[in-house]
N, C-alpha and C positions, 0 to 999 in steps of 0.2 A: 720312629725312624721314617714314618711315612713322608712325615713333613719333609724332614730331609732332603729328602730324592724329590719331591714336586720342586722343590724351590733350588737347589744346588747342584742334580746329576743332571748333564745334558748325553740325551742318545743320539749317535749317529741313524742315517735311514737304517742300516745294519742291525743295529740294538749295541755297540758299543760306546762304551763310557765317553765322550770329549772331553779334554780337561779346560776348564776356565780360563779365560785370558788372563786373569790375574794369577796363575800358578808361574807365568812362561815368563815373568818381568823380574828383575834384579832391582831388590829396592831396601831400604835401612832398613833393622831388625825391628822397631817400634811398629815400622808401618805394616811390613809382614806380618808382623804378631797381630798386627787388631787384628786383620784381613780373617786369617787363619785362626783366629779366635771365632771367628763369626761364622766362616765355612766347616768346622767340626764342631760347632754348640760349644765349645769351652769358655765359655763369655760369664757375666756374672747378672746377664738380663733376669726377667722374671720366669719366661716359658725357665729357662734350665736352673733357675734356683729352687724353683715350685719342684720342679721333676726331681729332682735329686733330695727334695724336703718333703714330697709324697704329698703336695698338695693337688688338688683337684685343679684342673688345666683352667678351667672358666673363674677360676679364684688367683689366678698369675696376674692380676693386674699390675698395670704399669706405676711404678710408687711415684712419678713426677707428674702424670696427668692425672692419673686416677680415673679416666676416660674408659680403657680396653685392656685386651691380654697384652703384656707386652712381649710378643715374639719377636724373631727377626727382622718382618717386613714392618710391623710398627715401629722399633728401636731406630732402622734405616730411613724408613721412607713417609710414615706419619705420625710421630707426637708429636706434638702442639710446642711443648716445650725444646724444639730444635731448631723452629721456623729459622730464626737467623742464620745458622750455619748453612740449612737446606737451602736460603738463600744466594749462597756464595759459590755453590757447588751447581746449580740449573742444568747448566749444562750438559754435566752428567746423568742427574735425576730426572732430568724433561722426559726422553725417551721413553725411560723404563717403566712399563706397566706391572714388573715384577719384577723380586729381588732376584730371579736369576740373570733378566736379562741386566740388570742395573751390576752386580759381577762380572759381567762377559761384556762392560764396554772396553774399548780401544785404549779410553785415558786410566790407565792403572795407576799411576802415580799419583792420579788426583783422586782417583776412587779411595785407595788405601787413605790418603791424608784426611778425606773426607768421612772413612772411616773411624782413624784416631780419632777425629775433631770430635764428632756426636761422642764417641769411649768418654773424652777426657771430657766433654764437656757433664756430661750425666752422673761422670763419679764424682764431680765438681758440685755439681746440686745436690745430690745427695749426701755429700759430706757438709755441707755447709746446715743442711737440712736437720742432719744431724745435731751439727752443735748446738743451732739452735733450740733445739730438744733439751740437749742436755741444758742450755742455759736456763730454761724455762723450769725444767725439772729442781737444780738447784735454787733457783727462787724460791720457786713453790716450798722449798723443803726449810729453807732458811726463813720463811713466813711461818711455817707449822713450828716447828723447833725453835 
């Protein structure tokens, strides 16, 4: 949970909680939903599939780069395999030296779609990744038998 709060809770000078600019915006339920997928860990990344599968944190690697963990700030702001989309988005991402501030910009609208975009885009490689498994699989199988 540490993670958590470095990356998502911001303190006022007080010590109370701010809430994100992207809480305070009226926006479609798809796009909410990634946003909010991503600000409570309810996503299907590898940090929360590992945790919830009791694997060791330094073994959550990322299944499309195979490079690092895949946590938060990797899914959002560094695999290799999003460059284009991160391309379309700069403007939001230039900024940000971290996933909090890149959360707390002004363009919510574009942050959430930019959000979806890398979601869809990743479950997209991954299913395609897939089948091609499985195609391989049934070769193989239809070569043995």
């Amino acid at each position: 949970m540490l993670y958590y709060k470095e990356h998502f809770t911001h303190f006022s000078n007080f010590g109370f909680i701010i809430r994100p600019k992207y809480q305070d915006t009226f926006i479609p339920d798809a796009l909410r939903v990634a946003t909010g997928e991503l600000g409570v860990s309810s996503h299907q990344i590898e940090v929360q599939n590992g945790r919830a599968n009791g694997v060791p944190r330094e073994e959550r690697i990322c299944r499309l780069c195979h490079i690092e963990i895949e946590d938060e700030y990797h899914f959002t702001c560094k695999c290799p395999t999003q460059v284009e989309i991160r391309e379309q988005y700069q403007d939001i991402l230039r900024p940000s030296s971290s996933l909090s501030k890149l959360l707390d910009t002004p363009n919510i609208k574009k942050l959430r779609r930019y959000i979806l975009d890398i979601k869809q885009h990743r479950e997209n490689k991954l299913q395609n990744a897939n089948h091609n498994l499985c195609n391989i699989h049934q070769h193989v199988t239809n070569e043995i038998f």
